[in-house]
C-alpha positions in Angstrom: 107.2 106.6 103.6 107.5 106.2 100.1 109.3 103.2 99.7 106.9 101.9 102.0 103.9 102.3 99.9 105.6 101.2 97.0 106.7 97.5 98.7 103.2 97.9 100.0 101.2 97.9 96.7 103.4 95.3 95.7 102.4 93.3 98.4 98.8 94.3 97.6 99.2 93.7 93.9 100.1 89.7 94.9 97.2 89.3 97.2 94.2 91.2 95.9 95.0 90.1 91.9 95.6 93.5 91.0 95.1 93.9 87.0 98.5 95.3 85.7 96.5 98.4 84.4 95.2 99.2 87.5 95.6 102.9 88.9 95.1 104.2 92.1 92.5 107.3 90.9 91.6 110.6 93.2 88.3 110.5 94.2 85.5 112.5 94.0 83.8 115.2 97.0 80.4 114.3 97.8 78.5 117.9 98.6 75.4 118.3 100.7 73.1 118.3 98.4 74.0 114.4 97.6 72.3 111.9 99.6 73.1 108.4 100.4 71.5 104.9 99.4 71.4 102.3 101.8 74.6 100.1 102.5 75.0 97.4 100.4 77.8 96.1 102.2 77.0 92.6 103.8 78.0 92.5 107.7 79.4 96.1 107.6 79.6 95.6 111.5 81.1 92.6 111.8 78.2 91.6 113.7 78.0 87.7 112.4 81.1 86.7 113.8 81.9 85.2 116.9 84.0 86.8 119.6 87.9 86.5 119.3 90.4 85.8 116.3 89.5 85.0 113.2 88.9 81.6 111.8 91.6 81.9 109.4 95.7 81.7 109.6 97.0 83.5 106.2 94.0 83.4 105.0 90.3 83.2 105.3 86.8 84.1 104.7 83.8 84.9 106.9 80.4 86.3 107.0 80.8 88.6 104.1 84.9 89.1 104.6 88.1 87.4 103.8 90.6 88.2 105.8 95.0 87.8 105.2 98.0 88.8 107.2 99.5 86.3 110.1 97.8 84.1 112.2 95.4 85.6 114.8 96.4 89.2 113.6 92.4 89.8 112.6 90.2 89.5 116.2 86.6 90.5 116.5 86.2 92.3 119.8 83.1 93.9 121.8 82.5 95.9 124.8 82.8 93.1 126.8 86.1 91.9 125.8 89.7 93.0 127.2 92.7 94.5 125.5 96.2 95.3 126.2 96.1 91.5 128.1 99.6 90.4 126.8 103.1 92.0 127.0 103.2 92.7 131.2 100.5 95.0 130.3 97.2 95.5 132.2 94.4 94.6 130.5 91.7 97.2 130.0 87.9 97.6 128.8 88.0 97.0 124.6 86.5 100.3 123.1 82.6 100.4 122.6 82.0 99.4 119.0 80.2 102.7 117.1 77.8 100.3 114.9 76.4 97.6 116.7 77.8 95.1 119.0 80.8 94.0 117.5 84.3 95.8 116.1 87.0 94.3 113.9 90.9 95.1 115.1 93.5 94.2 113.3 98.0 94.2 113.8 100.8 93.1 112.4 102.1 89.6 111.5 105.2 90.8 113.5 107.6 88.6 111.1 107.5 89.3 107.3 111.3 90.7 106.4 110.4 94.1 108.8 106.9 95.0 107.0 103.8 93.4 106.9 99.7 94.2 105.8 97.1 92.5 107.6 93.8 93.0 105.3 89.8 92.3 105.3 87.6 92.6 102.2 84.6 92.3 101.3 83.4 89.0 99.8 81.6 88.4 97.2 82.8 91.1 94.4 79.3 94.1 94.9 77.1 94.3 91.7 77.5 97.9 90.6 76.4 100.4 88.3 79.0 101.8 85.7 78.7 105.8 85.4 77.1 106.0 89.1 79.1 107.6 92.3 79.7 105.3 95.2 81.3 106.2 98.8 82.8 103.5 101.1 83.7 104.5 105.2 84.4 102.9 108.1 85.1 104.7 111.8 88.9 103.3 112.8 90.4 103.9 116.4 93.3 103.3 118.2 93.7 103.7 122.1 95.8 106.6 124.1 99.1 105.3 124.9 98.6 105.8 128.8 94.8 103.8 128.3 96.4 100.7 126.7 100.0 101.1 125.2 100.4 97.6 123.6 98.0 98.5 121.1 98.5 102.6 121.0 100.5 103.4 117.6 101.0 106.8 118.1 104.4 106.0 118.6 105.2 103.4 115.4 105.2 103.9 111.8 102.0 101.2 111.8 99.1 103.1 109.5 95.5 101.8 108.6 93.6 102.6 105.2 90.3 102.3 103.5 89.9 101.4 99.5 87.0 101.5 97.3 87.8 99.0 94.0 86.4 99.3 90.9 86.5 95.6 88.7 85.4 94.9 85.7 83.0 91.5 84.7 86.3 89.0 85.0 86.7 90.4 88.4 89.9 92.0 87.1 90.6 95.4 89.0 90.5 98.9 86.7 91.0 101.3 89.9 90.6 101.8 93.4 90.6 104.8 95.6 91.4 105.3 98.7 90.6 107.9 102.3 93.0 109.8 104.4 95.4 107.4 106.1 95.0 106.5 109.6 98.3 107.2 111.4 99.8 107.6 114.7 98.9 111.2 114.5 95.0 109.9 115.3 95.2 107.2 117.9 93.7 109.3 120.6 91.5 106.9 122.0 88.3 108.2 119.4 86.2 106.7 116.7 87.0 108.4 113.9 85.2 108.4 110.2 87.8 107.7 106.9 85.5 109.0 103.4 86.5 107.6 99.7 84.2 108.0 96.9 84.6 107.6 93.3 82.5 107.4 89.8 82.5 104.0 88.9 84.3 103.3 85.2 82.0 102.7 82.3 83.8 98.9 82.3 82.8 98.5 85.7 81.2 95.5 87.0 81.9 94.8 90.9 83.2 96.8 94.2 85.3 95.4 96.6 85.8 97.6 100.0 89.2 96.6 101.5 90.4 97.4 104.9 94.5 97.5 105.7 96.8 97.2 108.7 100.1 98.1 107.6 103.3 97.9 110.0 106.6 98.9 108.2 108.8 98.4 111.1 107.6 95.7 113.1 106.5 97.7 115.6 103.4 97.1 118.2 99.6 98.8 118.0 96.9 97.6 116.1 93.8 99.7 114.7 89.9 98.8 115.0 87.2 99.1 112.5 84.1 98.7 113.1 80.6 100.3 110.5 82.0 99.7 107.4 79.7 101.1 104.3 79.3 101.0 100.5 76.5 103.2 99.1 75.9 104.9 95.7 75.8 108.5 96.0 72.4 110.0 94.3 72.5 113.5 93.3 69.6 115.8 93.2 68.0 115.5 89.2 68.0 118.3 87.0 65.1 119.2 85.5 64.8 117.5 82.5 63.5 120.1 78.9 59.9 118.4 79.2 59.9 119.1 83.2 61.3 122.7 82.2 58.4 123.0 80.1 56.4 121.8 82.1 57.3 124.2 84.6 57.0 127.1 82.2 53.5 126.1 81.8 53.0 126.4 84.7 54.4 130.1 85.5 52.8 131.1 82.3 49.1 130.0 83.6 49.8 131.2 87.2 50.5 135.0 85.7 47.4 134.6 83.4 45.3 133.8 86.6 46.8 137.1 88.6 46.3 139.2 85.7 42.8 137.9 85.0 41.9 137.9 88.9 43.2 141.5 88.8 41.4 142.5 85.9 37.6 141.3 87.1 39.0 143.4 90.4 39.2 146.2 88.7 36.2 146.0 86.5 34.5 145.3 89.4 36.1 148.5 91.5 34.7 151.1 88.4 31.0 149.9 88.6 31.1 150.3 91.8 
């Protein structure tokens, strides 16, 4: 598998203009206490496209995606399409998308030397902030093999990933980071959810959220994706010194007021 990630990011490094200093960077865990801004992804559900392959053949752009790999190897499906419906096999529902009507499923080219990466990302470069947290996800899925084996890849070397990329004002990519692979290991017929999030750099400019189809082997499957998602990450505020004094004040008036409340009490209990 290692020599196919490296002939991969060379791949990648021709077809994304990857800067010769970029790095591929750990990313960062987001706790509870974090919260979420809103998506600032454009079509993150692939909702403004039409039904069926992509208008593209090598490459293309849509509603806020561009799209490369072979010809027809980027469809947009719904619940109302059909899969497995080539090969001899029997054509079954397509899965229900898990955001909105519409899912994006992608495979292999099936004739690039033995490997190939189909791809979709985001288009325009995002405005970002540098110095603020970001998290990109998507839900990917890939059927049972006895539900619809054509595109099952539980039983290839075919494996789907999500980037976050950080670029600076030229558009030239610093870093990326990406989630967990999606492998054969999870095509059992589920939606699942893939996590990156990083700290943008302080020479930061843009994001770009990329999603990848890879098939070392030339082997069948393909993988959906469907509610993709870019959003800064805000962490709860520390108190700043003048909201600690504040605070102080505060407490300090607050135990003046029960001592002097039980002061007059007790003035008032001896008199009595």
């Amino acid at each position: 598998m290692k020599s196919t990630h490296k002939f991969f990011l060379f791949a990648l490094m021709i077809v994304t203009s990857f800067s010769l200093n970029a790095q591929l960077v750990p990313g960062i865990t987001i706790y509870d206490n974090a919260t979420l801004g809103p998506n600032i992804l454009e079509n993150g559900s692939f909702e403004d496209y039409a039904v069926g392959p992509a208008p593209y053949c090598g490459f293309g752009c849509g509603p806020g995606w561009c799209h490369f790999g072979g010809c027809q190897s980027v469809f947009i499906t719904d619940a109302n399409d059909v899969i497995c419906n080539f090969g001899g096999f029997t054509a079954v529902p397509a899965p229900v998308p898990v955001d909105g009507a519409k899912a994006l499923k992608m495979f292999g080219d099936f004739g690039n030397g033995g490997f190939s990466v189909t791809g979709t990302f985001s288009n325009p470069n995002i405005p970002i902030k540098p110095g603020v947290a970001y998290q990109t996800s998507c839900y990917m899925y890939s059927p049972t093999e006895a539900y619809c084996p054509g595109d099952h890849i539980g039983t290839t070397d075919n494996f789907a990933e999500i980037h976050l990329e950080f670029k600076d004002a030229a558009g030239n990519l610093i870093e990326y980071i990406n989630a967990d692979v999606f492998t054969g290991a999870n095509a059992n017929g589920e939606w699942q959810e893939f996590t990156a999030a990083g700290i943008a750099p302080s020479n930061a400019a843009f994001a770009t959220v990329i999603v990848l189809f890879l098939q070392p082997s030339n082997q069948g499957g393909a993988v959906f994706f469907d509610g993709v998602q870019l959003n800064e990450v805000r962490f709860p505020n520390a108190p700043t010194l003048g909201e600690w004094g504040i605070l102080n004040l505060g407490l300090i008036l607050l135990i003046i007021g029960i001592v002097a409340i039980r002061q007059v009490s007790i003035s008032r209990a001896k008199v009595a």
